[in-house]
BATOR-577570 format. One record per atom (N, C-alpha, C): y, x, z; residue in one letter; atom name; residue number from 1. Coordinates in pm, 1 decimal, m for minus. Layout:
BEGIN
+----------+----------+----------+---------+-------+-----+
:        Y :        X :        Z : residuo : atomo : num :
+----------+----------+----------+---------+-------+-----+
:        Y :        X :        Z :       A :    CA : NUM :
...
+----------+----------+----------+---------+-------+-----+
This chain:
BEGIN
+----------+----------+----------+---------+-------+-----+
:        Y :        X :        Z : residuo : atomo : num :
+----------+----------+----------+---------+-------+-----+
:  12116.0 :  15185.3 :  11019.0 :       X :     N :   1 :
:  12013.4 :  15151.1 :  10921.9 :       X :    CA :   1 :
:  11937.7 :  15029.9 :  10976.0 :       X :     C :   1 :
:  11927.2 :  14918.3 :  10866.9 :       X :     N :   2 :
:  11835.0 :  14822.2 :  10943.7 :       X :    CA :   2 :
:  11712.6 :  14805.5 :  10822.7 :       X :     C :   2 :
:  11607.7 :  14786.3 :  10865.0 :       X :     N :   3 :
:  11497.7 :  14748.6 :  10803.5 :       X :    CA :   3 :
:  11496.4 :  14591.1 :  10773.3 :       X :     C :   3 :
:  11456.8 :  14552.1 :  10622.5 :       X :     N :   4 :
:  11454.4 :  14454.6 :  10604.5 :       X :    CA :   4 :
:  11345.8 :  14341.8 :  10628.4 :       X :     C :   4 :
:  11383.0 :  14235.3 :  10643.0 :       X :     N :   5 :
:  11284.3 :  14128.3 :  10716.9 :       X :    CA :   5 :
:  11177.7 :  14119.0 :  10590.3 :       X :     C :   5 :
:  11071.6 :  14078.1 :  10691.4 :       X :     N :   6 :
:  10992.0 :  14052.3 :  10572.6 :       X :    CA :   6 :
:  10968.5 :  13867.2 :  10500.1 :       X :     C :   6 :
:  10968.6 :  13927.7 :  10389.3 :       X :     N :   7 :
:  10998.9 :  13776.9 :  10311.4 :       X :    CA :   7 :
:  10895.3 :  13722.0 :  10243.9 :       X :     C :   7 :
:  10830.2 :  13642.5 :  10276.5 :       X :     N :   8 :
:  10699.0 :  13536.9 :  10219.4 :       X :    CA :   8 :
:  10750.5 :  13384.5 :  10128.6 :       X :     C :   8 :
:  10658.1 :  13376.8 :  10058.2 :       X :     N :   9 :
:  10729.0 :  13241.5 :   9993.2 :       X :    CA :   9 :
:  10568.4 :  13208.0 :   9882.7 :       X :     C :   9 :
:  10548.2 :  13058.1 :   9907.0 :       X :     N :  10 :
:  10475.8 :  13023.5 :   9863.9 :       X :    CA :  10 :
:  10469.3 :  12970.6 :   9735.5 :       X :     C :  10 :
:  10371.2 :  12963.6 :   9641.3 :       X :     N :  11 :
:  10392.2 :  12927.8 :   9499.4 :       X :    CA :  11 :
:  10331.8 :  12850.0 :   9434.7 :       X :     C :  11 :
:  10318.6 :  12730.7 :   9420.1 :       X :     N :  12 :
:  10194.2 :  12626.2 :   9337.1 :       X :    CA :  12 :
:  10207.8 :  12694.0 :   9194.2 :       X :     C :  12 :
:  10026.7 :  12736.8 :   9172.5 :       X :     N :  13 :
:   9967.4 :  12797.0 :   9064.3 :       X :    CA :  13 :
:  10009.3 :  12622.2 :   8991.5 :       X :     C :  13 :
:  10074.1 :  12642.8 :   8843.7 :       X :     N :  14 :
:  10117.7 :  12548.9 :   8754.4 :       X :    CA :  14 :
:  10005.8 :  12519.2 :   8683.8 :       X :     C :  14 :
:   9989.1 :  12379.5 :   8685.0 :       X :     N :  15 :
:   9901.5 :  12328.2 :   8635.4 :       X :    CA :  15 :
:   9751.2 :  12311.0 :   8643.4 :       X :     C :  15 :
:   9724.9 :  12363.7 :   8780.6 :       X :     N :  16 :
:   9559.0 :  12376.1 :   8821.2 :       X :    CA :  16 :
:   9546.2 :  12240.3 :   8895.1 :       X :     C :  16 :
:   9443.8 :  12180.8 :   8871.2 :       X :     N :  17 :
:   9370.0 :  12028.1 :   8884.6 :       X :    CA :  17 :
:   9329.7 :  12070.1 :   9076.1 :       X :     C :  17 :
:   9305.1 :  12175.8 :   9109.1 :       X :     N :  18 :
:   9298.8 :  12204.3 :   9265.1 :       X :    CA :  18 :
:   9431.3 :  12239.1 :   9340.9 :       X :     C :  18 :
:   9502.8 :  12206.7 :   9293.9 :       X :     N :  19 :
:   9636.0 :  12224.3 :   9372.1 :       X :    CA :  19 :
:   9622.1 :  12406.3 :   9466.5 :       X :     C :  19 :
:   9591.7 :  12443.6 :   9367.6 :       X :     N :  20 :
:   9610.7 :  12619.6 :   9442.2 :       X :    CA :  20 :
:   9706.2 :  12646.7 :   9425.6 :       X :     C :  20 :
:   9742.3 :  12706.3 :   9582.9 :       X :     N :  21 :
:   9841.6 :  12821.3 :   9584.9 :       X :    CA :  21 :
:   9851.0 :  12906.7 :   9635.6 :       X :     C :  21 :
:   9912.7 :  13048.8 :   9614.3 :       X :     N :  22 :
:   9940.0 :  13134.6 :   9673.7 :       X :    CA :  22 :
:  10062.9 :  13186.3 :   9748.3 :       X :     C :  22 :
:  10070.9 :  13239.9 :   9844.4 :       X :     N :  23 :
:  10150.0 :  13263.9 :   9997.0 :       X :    CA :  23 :
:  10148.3 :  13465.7 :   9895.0 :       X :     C :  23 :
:  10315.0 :  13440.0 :   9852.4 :       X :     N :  24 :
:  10369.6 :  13587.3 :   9814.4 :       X :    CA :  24 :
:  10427.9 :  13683.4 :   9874.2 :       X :     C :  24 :
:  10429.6 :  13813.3 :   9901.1 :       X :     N :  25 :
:  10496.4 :  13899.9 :   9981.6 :       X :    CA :  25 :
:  10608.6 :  13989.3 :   9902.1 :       X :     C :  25 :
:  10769.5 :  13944.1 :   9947.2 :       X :     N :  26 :
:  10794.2 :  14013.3 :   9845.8 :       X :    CA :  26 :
:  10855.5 :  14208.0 :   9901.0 :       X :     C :  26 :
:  10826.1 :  14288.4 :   9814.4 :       X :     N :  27 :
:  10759.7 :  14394.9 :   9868.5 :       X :    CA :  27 :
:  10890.4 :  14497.2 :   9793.1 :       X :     C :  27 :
:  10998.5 :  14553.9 :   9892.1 :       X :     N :  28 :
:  11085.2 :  14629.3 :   9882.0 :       X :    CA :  28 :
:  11083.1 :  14743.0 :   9732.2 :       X :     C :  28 :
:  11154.2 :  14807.9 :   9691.4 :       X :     N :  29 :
:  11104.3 :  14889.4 :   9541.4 :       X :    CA :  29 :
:  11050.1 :  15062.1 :   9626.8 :       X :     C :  29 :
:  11118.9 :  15089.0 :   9718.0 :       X :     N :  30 :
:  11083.9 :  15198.8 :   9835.5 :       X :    CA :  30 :
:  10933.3 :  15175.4 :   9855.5 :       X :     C :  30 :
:  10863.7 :  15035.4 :   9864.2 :       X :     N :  31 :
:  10747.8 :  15027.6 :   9903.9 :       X :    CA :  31 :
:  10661.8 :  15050.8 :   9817.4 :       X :     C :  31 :
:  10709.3 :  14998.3 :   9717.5 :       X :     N :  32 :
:  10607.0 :  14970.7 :   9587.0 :       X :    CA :  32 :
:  10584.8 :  15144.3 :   9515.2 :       X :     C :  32 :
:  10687.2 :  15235.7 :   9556.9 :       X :     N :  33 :
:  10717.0 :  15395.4 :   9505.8 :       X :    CA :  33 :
:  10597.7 :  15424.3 :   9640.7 :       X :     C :  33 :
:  10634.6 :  15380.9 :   9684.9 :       X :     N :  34 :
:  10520.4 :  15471.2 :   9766.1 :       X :    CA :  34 :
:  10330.8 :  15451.9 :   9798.5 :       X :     C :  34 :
:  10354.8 :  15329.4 :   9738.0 :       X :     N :  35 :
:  10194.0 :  15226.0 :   9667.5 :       X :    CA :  35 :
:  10158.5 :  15355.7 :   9567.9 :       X :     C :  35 :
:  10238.0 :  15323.0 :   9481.1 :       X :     N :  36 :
:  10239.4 :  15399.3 :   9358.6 :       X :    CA :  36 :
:  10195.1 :  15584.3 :   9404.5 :       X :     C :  36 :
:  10283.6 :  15613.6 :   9475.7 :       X :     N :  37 :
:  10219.9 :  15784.3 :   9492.6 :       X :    CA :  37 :
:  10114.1 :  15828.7 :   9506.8 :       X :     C :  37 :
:  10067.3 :  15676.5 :   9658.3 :       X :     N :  38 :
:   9949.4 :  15703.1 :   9686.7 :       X :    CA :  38 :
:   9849.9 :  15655.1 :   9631.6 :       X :     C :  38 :
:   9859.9 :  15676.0 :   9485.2 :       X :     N :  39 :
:   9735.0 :  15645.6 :   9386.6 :       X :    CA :  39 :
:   9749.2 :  15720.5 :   9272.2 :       X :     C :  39 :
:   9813.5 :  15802.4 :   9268.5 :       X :     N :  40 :
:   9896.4 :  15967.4 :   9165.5 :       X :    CA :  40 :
:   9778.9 :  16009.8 :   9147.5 :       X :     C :  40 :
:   9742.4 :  16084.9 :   9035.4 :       X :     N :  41 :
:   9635.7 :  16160.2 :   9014.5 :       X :    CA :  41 :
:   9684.3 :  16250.2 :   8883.0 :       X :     C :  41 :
:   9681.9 :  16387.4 :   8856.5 :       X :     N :  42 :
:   9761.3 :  16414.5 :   8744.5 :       X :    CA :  42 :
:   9595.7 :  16457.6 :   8700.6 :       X :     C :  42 :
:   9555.2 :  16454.8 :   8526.9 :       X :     N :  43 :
:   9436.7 :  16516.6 :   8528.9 :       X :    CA :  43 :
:   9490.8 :  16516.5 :   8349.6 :       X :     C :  43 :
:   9470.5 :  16692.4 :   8331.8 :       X :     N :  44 :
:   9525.0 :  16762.3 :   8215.0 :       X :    CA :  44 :
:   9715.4 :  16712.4 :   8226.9 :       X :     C :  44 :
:   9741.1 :  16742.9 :   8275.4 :       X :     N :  45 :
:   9874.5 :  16708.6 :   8306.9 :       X :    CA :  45 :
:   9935.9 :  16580.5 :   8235.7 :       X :     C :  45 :
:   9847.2 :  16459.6 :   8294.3 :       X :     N :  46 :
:   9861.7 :  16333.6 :   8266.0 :       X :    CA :  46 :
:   9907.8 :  16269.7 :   8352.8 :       X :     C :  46 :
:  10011.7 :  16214.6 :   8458.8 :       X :     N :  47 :
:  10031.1 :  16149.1 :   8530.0 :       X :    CA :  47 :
:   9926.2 :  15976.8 :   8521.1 :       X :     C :  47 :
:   9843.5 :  15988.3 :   8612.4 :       X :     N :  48 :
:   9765.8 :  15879.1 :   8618.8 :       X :    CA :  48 :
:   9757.0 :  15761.9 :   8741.8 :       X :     C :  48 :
:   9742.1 :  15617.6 :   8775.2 :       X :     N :  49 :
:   9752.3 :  15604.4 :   8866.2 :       X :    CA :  49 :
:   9647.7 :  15503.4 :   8906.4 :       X :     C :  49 :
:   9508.1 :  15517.5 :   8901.5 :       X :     N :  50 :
:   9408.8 :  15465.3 :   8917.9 :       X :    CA :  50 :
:   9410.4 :  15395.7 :   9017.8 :       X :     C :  50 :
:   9366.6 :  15250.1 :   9026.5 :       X :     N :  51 :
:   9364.4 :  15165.9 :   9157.4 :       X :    CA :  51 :
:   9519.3 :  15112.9 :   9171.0 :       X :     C :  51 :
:   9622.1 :  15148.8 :   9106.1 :       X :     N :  52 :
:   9715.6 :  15084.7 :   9159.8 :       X :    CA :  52 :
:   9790.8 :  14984.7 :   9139.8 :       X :     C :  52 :
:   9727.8 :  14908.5 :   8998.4 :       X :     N :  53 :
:   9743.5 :  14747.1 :   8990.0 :       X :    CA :  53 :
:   9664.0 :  14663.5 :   9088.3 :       X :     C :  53 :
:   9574.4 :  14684.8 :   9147.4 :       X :     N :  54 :
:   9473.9 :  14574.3 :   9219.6 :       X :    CA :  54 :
:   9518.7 :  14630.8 :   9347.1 :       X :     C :  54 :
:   9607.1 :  14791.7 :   9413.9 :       X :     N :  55 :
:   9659.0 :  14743.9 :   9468.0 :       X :    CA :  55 :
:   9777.7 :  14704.5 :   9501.1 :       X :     C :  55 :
:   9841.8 :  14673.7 :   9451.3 :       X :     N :  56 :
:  10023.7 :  14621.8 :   9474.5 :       X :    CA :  56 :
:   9967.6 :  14448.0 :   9433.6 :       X :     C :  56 :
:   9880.8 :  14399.6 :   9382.7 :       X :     N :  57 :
:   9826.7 :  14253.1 :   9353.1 :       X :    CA :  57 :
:   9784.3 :  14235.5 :   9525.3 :       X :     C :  57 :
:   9699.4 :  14336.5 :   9551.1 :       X :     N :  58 :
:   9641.8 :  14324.5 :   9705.4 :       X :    CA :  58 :
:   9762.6 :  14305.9 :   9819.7 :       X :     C :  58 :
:   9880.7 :  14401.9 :   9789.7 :       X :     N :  59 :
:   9996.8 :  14379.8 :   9880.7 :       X :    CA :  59 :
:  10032.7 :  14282.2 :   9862.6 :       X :     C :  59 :
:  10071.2 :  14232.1 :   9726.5 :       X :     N :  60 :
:  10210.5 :  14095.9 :   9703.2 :       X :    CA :  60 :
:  10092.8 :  13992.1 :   9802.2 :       X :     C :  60 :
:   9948.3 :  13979.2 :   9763.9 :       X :     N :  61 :
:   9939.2 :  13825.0 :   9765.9 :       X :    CA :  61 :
:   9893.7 :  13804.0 :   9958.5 :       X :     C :  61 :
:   9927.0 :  13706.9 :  10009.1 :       X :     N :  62 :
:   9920.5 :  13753.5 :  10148.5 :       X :    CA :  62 :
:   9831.7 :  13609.8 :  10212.3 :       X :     C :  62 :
:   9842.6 :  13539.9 :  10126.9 :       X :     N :  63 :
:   9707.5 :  13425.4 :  10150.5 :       X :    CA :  63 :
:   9740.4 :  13341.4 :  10051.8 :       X :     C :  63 :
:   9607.5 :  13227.7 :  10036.6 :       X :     N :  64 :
:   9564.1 :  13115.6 :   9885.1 :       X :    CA :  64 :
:   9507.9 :  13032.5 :   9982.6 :       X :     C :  64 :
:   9550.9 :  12936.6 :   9887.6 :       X :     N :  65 :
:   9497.9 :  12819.7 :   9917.1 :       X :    CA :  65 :
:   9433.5 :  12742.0 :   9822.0 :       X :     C :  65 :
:   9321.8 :  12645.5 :   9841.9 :       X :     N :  66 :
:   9265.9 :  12590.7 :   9712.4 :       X :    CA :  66 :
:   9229.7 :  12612.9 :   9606.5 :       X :     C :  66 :
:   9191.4 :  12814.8 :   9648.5 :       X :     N :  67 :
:   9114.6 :  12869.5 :   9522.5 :       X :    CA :  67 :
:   8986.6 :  12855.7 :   9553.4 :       X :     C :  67 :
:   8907.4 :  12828.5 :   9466.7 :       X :     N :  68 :
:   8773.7 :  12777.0 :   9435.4 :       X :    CA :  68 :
:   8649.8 :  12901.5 :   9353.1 :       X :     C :  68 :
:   8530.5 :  12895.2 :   9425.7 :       X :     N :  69 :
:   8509.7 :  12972.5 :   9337.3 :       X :    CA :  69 :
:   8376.6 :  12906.6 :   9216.2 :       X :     C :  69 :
:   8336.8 :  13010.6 :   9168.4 :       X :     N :  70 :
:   8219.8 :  12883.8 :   9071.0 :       X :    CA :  70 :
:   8164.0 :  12764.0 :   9119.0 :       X :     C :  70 :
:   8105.8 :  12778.4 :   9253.1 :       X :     N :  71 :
:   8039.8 :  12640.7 :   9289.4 :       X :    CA :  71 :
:   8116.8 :  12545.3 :   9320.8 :       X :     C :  71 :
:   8253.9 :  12561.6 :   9361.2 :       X :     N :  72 :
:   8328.2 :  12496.0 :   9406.2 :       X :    CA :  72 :
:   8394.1 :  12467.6 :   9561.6 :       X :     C :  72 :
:   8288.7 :  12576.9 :   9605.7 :       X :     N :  73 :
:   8354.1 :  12631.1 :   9730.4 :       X :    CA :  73 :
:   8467.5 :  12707.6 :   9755.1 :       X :     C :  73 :
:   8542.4 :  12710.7 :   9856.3 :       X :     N :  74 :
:   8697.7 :  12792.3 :   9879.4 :       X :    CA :  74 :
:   8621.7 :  12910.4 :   9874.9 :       X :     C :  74 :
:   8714.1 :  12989.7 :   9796.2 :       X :     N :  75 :
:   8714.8 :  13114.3 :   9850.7 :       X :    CA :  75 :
:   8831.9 :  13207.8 :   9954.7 :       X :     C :  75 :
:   8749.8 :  13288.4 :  10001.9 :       X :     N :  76 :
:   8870.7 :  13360.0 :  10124.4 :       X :    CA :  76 :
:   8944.6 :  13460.2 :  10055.6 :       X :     C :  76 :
:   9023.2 :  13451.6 :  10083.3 :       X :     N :  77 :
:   9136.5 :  13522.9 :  10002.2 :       X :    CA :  77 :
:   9046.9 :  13761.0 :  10108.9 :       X :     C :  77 :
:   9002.3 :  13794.3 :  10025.9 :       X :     N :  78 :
:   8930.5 :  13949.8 :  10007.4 :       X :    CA :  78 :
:   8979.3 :  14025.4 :   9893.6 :       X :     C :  78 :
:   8989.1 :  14134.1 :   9890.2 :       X :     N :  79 :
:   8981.5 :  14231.1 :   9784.0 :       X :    CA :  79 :
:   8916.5 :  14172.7 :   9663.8 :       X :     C :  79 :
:   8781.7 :  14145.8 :   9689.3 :       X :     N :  80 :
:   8679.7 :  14147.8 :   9589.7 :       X :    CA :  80 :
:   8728.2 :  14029.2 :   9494.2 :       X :     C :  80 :
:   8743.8 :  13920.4 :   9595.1 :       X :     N :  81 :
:   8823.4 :  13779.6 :   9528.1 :       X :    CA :  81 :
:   8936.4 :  13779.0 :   9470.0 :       X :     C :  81 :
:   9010.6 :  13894.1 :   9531.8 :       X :     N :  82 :
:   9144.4 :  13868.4 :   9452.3 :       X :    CA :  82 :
:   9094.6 :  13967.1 :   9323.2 :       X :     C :  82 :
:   9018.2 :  14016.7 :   9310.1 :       X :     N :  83 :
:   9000.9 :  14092.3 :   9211.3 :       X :    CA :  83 :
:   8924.7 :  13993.6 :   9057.1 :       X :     C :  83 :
:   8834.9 :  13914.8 :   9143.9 :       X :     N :  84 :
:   8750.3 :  13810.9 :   9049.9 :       X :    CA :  84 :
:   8861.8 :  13696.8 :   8977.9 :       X :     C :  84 :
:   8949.6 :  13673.5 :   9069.1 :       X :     N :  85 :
:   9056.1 :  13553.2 :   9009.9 :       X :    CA :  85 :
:   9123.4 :  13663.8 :   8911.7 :       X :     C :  85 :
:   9192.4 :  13788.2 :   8910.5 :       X :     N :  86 :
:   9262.8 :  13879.0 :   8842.4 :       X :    CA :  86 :
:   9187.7 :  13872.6 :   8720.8 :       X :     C :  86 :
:   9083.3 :  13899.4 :   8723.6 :       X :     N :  87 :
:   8979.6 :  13921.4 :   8572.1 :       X :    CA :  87 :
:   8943.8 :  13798.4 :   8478.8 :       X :     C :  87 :
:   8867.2 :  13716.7 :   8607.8 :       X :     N :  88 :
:   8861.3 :  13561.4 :   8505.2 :       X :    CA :  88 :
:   8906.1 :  13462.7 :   8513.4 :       X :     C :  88 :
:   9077.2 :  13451.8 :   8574.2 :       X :     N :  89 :
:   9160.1 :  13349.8 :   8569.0 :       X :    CA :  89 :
:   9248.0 :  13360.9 :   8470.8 :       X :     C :  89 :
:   9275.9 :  13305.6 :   8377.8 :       X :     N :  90 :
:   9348.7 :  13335.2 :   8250.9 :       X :    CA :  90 :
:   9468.2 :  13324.6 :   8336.9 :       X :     C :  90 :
:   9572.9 :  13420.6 :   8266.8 :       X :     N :  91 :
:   9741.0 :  13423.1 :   8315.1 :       X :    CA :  91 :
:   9786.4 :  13432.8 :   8504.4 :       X :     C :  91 :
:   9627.6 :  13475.4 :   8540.2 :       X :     N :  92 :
:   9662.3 :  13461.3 :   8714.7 :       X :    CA :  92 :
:   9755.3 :  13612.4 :   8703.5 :       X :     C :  92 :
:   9671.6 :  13725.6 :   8664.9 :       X :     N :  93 :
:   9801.5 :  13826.8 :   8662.9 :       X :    CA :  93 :
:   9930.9 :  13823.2 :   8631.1 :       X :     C :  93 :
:   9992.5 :  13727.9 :   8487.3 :       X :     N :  94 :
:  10069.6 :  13707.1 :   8451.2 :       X :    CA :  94 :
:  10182.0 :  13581.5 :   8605.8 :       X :     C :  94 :
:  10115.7 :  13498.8 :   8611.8 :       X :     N :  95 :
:  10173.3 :  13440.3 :   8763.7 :       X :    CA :  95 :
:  10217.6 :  13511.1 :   8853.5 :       X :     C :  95 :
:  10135.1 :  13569.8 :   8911.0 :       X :     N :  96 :
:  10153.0 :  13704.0 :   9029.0 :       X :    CA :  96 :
:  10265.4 :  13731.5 :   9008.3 :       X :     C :  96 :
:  10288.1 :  13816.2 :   8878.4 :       X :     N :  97 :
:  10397.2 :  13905.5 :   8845.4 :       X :    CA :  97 :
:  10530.2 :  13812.7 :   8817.9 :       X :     C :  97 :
:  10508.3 :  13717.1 :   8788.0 :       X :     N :  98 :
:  10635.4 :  13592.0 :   8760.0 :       X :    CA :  98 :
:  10674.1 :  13537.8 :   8908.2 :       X :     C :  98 :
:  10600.1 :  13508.0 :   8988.4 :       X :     N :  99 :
:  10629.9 :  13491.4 :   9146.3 :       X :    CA :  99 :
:  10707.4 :  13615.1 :   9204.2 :       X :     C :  99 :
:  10647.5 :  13732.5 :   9206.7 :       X :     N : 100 :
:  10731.4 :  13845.3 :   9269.1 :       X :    CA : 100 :
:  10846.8 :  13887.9 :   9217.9 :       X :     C : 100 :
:  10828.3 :  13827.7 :   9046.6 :       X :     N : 101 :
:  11004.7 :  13852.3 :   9034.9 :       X :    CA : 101 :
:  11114.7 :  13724.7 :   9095.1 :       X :     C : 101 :
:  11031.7 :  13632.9 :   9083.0 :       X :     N : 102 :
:  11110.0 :  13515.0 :   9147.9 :       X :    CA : 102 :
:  11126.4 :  13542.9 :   9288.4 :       X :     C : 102 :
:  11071.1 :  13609.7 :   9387.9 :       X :     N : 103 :
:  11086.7 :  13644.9 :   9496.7 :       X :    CA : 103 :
:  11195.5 :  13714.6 :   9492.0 :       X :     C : 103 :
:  11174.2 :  13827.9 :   9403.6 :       X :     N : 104 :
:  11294.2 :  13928.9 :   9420.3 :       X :    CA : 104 :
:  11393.2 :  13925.9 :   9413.5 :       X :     C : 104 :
:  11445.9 :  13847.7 :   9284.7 :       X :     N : 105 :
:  11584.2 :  13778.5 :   9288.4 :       X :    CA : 105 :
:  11629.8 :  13712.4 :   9391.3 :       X :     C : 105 :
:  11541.2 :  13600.8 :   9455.6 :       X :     N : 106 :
:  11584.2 :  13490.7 :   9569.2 :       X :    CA : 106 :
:  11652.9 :  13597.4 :   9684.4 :       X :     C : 106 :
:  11529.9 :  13751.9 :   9699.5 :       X :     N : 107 :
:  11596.7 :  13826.2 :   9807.4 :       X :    CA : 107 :
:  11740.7 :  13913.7 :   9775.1 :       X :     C : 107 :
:  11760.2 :  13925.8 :   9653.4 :       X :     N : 108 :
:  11836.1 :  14018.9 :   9604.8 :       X :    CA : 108 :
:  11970.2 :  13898.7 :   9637.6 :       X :     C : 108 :
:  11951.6 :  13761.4 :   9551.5 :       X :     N : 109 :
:  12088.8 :  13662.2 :   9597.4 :       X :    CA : 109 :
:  12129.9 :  13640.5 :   9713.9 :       X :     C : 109 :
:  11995.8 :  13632.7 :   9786.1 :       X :     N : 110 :
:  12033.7 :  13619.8 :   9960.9 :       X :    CA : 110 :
:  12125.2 :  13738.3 :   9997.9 :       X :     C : 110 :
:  12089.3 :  13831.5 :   9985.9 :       X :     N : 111 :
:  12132.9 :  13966.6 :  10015.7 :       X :    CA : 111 :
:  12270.9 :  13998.3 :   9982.0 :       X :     C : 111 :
:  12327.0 :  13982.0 :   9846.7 :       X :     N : 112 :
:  12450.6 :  13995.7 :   9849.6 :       X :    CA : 112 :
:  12550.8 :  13868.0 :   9864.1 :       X :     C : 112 :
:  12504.5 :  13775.7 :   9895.7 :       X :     N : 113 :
:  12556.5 :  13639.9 :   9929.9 :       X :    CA : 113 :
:  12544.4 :  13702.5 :  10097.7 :       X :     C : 113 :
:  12483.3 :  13740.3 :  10161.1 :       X :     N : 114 :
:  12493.2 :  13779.1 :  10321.6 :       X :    CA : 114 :
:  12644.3 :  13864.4 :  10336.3 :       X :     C : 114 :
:  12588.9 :  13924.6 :  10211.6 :       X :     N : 115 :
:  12758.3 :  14090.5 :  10224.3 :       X :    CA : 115 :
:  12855.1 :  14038.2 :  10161.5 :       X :     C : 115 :
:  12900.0 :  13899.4 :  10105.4 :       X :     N : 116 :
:  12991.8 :  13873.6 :  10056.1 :       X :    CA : 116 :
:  13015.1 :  13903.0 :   9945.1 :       X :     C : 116 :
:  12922.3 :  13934.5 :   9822.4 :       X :     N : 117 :
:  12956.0 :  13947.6 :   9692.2 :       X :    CA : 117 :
:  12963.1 :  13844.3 :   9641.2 :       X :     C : 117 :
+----------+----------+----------+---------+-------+-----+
């Protein structure tokens, strides 16, 4: 059994006048099942999973660059921040999620291009 390397890859946010970007983690489906459990909550026999978009957003993103915040100061890539860009950056969620699939594929081609498919 070998554990897989971990794979980062950076992404220029399209079309922002600050040249931001974000540094992506791309995050095994084993990992993401187990993100997911540990935020399970069944209530009236509802499977629920509170907290667990902001965090698998918190896993993928692994550093930014040239995000700005109102005044125009950097902000440090925190919870709280990645949470403020999530809410009032139009389409930043939608990005996120378009990067990690682009990650995934790149690892998935690497991968069977390694085994000879």
């Amino acid at each position: 059994m070998r554990i897989p390397q971990n794979v980062e890859q950076w992404f220029e946010v399209p079309g922002d006048a600050d040249g931001a970007r974000v540094l992506v983690r791309h995050m095994e489906p084993g990992e993401i099942g187990m993100l997911r459990a540990d935020h399970l909550t069944i209530e009236d026999g509802v499977r629920r999973f509170p907290g667990f978009t902001r965090a698998l957003y918190a896993a993928l993103v692994v550093q930014w660059e040239n995000v700005l915040g109102p005044d125009g100061d950097p902000l440090e890539l925190t919870p709280r921040n990645l949470v403020l860009a999530l809410e009032s950056v139009s389409g930043f969620a939608q990005f996120l999620d378009d990067c990690a699939d682009t990650l995934a594929r790149t690892v998935r081609q690497e991968r069977e291009a390694s085994r000879g498919n």
